[in-house]
Each structure stands twice: as structure tokens, then as C-alpha cells.
C-alpha positions as CSV (number, residue, x, y, z in Angstrom):
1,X,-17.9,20.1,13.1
2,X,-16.0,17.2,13.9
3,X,-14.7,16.2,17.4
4,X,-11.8,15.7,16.0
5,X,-9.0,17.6,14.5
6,X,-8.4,17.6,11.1
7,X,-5.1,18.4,9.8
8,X,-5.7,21.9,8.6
9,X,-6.3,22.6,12.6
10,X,-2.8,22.1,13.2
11,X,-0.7,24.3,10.6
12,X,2.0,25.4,11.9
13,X,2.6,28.7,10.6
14,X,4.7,29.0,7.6
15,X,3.9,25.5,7.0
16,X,2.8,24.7,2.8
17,X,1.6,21.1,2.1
18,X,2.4,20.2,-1.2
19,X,0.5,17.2,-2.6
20,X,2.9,16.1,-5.8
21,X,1.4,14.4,-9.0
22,X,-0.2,11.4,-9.0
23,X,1.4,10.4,-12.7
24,X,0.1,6.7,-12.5
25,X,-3.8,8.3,-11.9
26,X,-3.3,10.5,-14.9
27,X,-2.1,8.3,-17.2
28,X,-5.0,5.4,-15.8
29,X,-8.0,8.0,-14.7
30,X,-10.0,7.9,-11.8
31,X,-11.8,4.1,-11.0
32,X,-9.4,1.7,-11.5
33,X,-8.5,0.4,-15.0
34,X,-10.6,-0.7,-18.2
35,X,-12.0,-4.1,-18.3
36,X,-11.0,-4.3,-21.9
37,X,-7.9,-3.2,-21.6
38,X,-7.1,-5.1,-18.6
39,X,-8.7,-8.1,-20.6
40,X,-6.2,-7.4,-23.3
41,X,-2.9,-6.8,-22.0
42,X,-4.0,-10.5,-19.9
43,X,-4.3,-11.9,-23.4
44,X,-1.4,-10.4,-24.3
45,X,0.5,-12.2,-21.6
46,X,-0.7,-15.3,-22.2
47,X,-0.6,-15.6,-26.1
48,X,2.9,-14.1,-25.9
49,X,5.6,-16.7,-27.2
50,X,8.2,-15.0,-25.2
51,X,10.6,-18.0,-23.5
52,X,11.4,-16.9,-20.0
53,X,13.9,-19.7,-19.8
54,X,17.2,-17.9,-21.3
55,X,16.4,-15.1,-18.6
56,X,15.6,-17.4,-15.3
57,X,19.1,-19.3,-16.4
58,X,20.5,-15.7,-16.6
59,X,19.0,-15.2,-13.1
60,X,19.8,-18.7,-11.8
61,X,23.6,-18.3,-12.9
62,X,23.9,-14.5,-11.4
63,X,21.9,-16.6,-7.8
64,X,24.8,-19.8,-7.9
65,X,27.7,-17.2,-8.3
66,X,26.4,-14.8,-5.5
67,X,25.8,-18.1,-3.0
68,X,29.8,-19.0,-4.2
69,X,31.0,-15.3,-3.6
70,X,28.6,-15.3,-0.4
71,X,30.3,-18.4,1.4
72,X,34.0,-17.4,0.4
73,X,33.9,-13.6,1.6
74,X,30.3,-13.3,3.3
75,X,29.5,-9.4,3.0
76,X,26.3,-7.3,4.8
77,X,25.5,-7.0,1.0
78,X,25.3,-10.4,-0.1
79,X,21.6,-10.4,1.3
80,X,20.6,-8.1,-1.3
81,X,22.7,-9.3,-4.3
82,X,20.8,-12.8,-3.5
83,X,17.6,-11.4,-3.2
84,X,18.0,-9.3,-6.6
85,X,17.7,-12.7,-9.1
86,X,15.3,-14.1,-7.0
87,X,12.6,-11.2,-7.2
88,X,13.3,-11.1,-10.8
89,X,12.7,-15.3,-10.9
90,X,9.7,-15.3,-8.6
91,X,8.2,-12.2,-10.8
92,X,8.8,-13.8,-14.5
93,X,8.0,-17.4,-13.2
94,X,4.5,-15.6,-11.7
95,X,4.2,-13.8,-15.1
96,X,5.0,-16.4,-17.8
97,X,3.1,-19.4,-16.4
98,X,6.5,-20.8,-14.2
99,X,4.6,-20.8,-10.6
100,X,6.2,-23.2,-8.6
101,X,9.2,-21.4,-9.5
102,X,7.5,-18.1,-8.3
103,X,6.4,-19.6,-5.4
104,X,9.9,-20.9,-4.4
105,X,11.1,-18.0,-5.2
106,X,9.2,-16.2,-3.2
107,X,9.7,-18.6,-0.2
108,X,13.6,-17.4,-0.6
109,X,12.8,-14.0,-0.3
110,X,11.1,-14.0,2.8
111,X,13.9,-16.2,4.3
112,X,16.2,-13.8,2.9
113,X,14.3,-10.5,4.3
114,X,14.2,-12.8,7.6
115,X,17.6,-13.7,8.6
116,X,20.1,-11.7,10.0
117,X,23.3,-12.9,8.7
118,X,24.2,-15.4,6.2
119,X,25.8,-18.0,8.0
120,X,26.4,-21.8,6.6
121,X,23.3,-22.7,7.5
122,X,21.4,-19.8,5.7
123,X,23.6,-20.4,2.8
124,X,22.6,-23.9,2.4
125,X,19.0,-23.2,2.4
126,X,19.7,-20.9,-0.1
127,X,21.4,-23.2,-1.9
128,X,18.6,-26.1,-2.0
129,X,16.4,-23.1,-2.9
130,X,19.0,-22.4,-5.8
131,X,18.8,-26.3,-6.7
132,X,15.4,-26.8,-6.6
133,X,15.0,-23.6,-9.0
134,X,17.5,-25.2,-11.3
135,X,15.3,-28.5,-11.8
136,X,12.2,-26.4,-13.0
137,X,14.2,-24.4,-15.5
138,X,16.2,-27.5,-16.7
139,X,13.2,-29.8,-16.6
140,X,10.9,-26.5,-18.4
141,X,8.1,-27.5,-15.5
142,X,5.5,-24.8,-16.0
143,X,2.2,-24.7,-13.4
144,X,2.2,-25.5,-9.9
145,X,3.6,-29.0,-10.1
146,X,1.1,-30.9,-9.0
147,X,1.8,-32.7,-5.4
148,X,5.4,-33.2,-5.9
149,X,5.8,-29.3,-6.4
150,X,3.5,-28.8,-3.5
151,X,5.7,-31.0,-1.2
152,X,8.6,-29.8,-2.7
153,X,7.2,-26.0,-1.7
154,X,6.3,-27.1,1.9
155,X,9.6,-29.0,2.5
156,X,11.7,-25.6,1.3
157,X,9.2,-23.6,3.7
158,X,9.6,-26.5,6.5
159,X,13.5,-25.6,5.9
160,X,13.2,-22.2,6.6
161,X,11.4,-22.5,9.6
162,X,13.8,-25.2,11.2
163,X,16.1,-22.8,10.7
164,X,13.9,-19.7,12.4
165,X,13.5,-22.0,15.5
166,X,17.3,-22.8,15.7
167,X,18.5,-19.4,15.4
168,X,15.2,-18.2,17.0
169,X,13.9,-16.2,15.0
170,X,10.6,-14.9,15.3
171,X,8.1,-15.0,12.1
172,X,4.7,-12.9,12.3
């Protein structure tokens, strides 16, 4: 016996626990997924001639009129209708081979899940974000991008944490 209490030792009476389906483990099985099918649909992925471009321009238009609507009539929703093109651009820059996109990308969101209110300043940074985003889809810069994308990442997270300390904000 245990020395400690397991859930079953506290029922309350009339209490039913009902554990729902786990659809994803029936469809996958138990211990994770096939190496060859894993090893496939990776293949897949990267032999696929699909051209993420037309979409992240879809995405970067959708972002530059959201910042525009954002600084004329700033709403508690424009947080989440800026976030919305930039999960989809940091998830199909990850997936089709656009990472410095991704990784900008994802910089955004966590300045976007960090700040409070969109004020100027937040809407600027955005903005550069926005700009910076632009200039990998225009230029069709795929990988990292080499030092200049790497300073180009820090100097977008260096931003982002000017403005933390400014409005105090505190980052775990």
C-alpha cells in the first residue's frame, strides 16, 4: 500500500470519472509513430514542389492591414488578429524550408503573447517585424540566413526586450 492517496481514495460519492477517447492513439497505436512512415511523410515534405510564397504574401498582406487597422482604431482584439498570420508564417516558413522567417515569426509571437496593450511603440516593433518578413518573401531567402539573418534575428529580439525594460515588463 502506498503512503499516499491515490485518486480512487477520494471519490466522492456519486462521483463517475469518465476518461474520453484518445482518437490521435487509435489512429497512431501505442509507442510513438513508425520510422518509415515518419521517414516518409519527412520525404514527402521536402520533395514537395509546393511554393509557400503565394500563402506567406497572403499572410504578410492580412499582418500589414491588421498593423494599419491596429494603429487607427487600436482594439483588445488586434493582439489576436496579429498573432493569427504570424503563427501561420512562422509554421509554413518552419515547414517549407523559410526558417529565418519562422524564427522571426516566432520572435513576434512571443512579443505579441507578452505585451499588454498595443501602443505605438508595440506597433512599431511589429511593424519592423512585418518589414523584415517582407524582405524574405520578396527576396525568396530560404534557410537561416547565414550571419546577416542571425543579426537580423537578435536585433528583432534586442527590440523586443528594449521595449520589456521600458514598459517593464517581466520575461521568464
Amino acid at each position: 500500500m502506498s503512503d499516499f492517496p491515490t485518486v480512487d481514495d477520494h471519490k466522492p460519492d456519486g462521483v463517475r470519472y469518465i476518461t474520453p477517447p484518445n482518437t490521435l492513439r487509435q489512429k497512431i497505436g501505442h509507442g510513438g509513430i513508425d520510422a518509415l512512415r515518419m521517414e516518409r511523410a519527412e520525404r514527402f515534405i521536402e520533395t514537395n514542389d509546393f511554393d509557400f510564397l503565394p500563402y506567406a504574401r497572403e499572410y504578410l498582406s492580412q499582418l500589414e492591414r491588421r498593423i494599419s487597422q491596429a494603429l487607427k482604431t487600436p482594439t483588445p482584439e488586434c493582439r489576436d488578429l496579429l498573432s493569427r498570420p504570424t503563427m501561420e508564417l512562422k509554421a509554413g516558413g518552419g515547414m517549407f524550408g523559410y526558417r529565418l522567417m519562422s524564427e522571426i515569426a516566432a520572435v513576434l509571437l512571443d512579443f505579441l503573447e507578452s505585451v499588454e496593450r498595443l501602443d505605438k511603440d508595440a506597433l512599431d516593433i511589429v511593424s519592423i517585424h512585418h518589414k523584415s518578413m517582407t524582405v524574405i518573401a520578396t527576396s525568396n531567402l530560404k534557410g537561416p540566413g547565414g550571419k546577416e539573418g542571425r543579426a537580423l534575428a537578435e536585433e528583432l529580439y534586442a527590440a523586443c526586450k528594449r521595449y520589456y525594460r521600458k514598459h517593464q515588463i517581466k520575461k521568464v
